[in-house]
N, C-alpha and C positions, 0 to 999 in steps of 0.2 A: 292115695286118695285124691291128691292133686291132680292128678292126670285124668282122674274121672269124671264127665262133664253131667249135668244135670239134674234135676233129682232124681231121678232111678238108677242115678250110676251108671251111666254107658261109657263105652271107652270108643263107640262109633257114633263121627262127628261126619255131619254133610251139611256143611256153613249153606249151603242153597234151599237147606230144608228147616235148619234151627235158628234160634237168635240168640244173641253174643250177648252177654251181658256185661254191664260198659264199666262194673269193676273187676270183676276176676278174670275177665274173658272168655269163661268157661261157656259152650254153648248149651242148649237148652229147647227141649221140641217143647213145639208151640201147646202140644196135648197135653203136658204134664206142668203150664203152667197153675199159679194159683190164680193170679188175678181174676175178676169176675168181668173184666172188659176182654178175653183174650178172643181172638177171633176165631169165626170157626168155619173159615174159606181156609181153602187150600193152598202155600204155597205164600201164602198173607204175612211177609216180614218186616211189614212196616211199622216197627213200633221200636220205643228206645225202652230196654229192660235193664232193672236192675236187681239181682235175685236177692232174696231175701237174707242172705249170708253178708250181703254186702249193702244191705240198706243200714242205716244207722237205726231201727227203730226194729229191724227184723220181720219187715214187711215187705213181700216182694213190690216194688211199683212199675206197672208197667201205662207206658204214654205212647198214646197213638201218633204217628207222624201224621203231618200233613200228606193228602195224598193229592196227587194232579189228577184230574181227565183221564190224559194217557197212559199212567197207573193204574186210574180205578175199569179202564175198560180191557187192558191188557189180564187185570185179574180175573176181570169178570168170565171172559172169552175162555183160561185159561179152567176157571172152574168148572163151566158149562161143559167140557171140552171131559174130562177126567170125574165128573159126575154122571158123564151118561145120558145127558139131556137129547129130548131125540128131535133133533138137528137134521142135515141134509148131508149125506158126505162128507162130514166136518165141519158144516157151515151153520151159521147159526145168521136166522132174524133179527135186523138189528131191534124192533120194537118187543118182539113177542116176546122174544127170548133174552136179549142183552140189554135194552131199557127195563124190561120185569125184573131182571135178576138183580140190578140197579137199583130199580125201586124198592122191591123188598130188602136190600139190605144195605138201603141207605143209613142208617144208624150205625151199623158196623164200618163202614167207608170213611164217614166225617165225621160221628159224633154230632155234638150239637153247634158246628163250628160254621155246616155251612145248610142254610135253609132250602128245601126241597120245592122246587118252582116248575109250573106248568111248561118250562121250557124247556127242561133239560134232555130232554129227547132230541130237538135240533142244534144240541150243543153236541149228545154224542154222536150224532150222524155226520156233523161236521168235523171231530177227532176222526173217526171213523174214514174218512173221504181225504183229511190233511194228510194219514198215517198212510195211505196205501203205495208203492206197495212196502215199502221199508219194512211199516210193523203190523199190517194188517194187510190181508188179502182179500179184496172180494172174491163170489163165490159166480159173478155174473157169466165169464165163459165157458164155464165148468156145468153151473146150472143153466144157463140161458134165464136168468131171473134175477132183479138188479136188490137189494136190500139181503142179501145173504152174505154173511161174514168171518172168516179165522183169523187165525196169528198166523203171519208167517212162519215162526219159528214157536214151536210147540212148546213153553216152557213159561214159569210165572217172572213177573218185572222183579228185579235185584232193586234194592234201596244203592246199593254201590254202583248200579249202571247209571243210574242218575246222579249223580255228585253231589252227595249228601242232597239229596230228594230232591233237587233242582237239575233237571237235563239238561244243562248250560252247554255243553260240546255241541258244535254245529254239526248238525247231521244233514247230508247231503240224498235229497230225491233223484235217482237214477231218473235220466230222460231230462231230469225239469230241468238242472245244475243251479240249483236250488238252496242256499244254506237258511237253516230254520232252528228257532230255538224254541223247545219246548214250554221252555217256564213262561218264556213270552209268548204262544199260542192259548195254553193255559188260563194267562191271564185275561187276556184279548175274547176267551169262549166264555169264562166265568162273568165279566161284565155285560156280555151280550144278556148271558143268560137271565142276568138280573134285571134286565131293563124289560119294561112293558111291550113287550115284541107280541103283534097279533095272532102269528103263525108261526108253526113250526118251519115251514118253508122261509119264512121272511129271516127266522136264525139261520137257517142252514146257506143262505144267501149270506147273509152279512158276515156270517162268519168267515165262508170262503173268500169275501174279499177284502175282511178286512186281516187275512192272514198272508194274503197274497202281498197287500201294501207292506208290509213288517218284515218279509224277506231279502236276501239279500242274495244279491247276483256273483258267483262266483268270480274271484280276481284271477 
């Protein structure tokens, strides 16, 4: 029975599709959770679980991680993308389509951690524009039309690609030689976001420069 992971009893594990639970280790699909917070995007494993066999009260609990920007748009993309949304080619609108799917399920993203602001539209277009093309592509030479969007790499964001949910490994911008850390662009887009910015354009500006200033030139 040990080797058997979840409540239904499977003996087929795909760590990229289940969550571990951080006493037994045994995994566990996100469907067959109980909790009534579990999410219900696709691919969504950002959460710390502990199954109910291993909670001390025999209650499963399960806790949202913090999620960054580049998480939350990497999942968004990835869900539009495997839901069938009808996109262009693969590409998706950054407002129509990836700020809505944002906005509506902004609750399942943050929780009640981080407040919903008339700005966060030129916070994601500014991830969006920092990420290309490493972890996002536009769709501009393809389509000949500039705000269309994928993932480079068709698949949902690991909580393990990020280092314990901080991208702290500098990742380097082919062309730019560019090193960049996420948790600090992250940070740098969330305080924009909060400040009383007039336009969307005037984020999407200050954030590209002020992520430009936070870089660092390769040695």
């Amino acid at each position: 029975m040990d080797s058997l992971h979840c409540y239904c009893s499977t003996a087929d594990v795909d760590p990229t599709q289940m969550l571990q639970c951080t006493g037994c280790k045994l995994y566990f699909h996100p469907g067959c959770l109980k909790s009534s917070n579990r999410s219900t995007l696709v691919g969504d494993l950002f959460f710390k679980l502990t199954c109910d066999r291993c909670s001390p009260d025999n209650v499963e609990v399960l806790e949202r991680l913090k999620m960054q920007w580049i998480q939350v748009i990497m999942l968004t993309l990835y869900n539009l993308h495997v839901g069938g949304t009808n996109g262009k080619l693969g590409y998706f609108r950054w407002r129509e389509h990836i700020c809505s799917f944002i906005d509506k399920h902004w609750t399942t993203f943050f929780g009640d951690s981080r407040k919903r602001t008339a700005t966060f539209r030129g916070t994601v277009a500014g991830v969006l524009s920092s990420g290309c093309p490493l972890l996002f592509q536009s769709g501009c030479s393809k389509l000949g039309e500039n705000g269309w969007w994928t993932l480079t790499t068709m698949k949902p964001p690991s909580p393990a690609d990020f280092g314990n949910q901080q991208f702290s490994k500098s990742t380097i911008f082919p062309g730019w030689q560019l090193h960049v850390q996420w948790n600090l662009i992250d940070t740098i887009l969330t305080g924009i976001e909060n400040k009383n910015v007039l336009s969307e354009n005037n984020v999407i500006q200050n954030s590209a420069q002020k992520i430009t200033k936070k870089t660092y030139l390769t040695q």
